[in-house]
N, C-alpha and C positions, 0 to 999 in steps of 0.2 A: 393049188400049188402051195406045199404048206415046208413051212424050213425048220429047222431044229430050232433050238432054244439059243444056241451060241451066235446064229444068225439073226438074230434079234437086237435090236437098238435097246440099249438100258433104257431106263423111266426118261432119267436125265438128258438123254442123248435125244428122245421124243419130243420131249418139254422146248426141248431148244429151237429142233427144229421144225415144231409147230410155230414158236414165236416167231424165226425166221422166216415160214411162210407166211402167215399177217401181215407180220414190219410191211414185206416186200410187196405184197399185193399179189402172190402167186398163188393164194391159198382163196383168193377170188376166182385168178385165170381157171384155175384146175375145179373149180364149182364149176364155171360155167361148160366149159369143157366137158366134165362130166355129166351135167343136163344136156346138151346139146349132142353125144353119143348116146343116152339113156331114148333120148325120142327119137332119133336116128332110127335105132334097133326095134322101134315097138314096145321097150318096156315099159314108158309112161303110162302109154295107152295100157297095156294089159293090166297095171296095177289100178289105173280106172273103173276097168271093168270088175277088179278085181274087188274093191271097194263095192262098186253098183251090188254085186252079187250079194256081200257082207249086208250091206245095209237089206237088201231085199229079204233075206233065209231070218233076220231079226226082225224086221218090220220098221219099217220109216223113223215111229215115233218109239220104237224100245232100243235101238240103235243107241250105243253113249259115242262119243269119239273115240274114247277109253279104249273102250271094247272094238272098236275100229280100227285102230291104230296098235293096238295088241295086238292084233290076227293078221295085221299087213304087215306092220315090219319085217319080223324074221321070214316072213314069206318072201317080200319085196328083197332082202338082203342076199336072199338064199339063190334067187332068181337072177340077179345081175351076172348078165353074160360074161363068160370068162376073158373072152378078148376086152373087155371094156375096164374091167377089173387090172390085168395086168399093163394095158394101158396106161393109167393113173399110178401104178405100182413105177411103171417106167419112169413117169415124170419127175415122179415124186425124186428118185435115186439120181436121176440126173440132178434135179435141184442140189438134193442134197450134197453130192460128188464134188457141185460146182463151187459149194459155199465153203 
């Protein structure tokens, strides 16, 4: 779900209400919230395996993190179910709406 450019929060307008969610302690809730649906759904686990695989097609010991963590992320980002995604989208805008 992707919005135009006008729909978009300036830098500023981010900046803010990232501090606002810190201050407030909602930018924990919405961490944990978002673990607690990620293992729900099975992504945890698949991004475990998905790692097992990584480390195995390199081999134990030529494995860096680096190089582990290069090939998950955008994997692992790419993967996050949409309902879970908009989810988090939801809260966030409620937060925001309310402050």
């Amino acid at each position: 779900m992707h919005s135009n450019d006008a729909d978009k929060p300036s830098s500023n307008t981010t900046i803010i209400l990232r501090k606002k969610l810190e201050e407030s302690g909602e930018k924990e809730r919405l961490r944990k919230n978002l673990r607690a649906q990620l293992i729900k759904c099975g992504w945890r686990d698949d991004m475990k395996e998905l790692a097992k695989d990584i480390i195995r097609s390199r081999g134990v010991t030529r494995a860096t993190v680096d190089e582990i963590v290069s090939e998950l992320l955008p994997r692992g980002r790419a993967s996050v179910p949409s309902h879970v995604k908009n989810s988090l989208y939801q809260q966030v805008r409620t937060f925001a709406q309310q402050r």
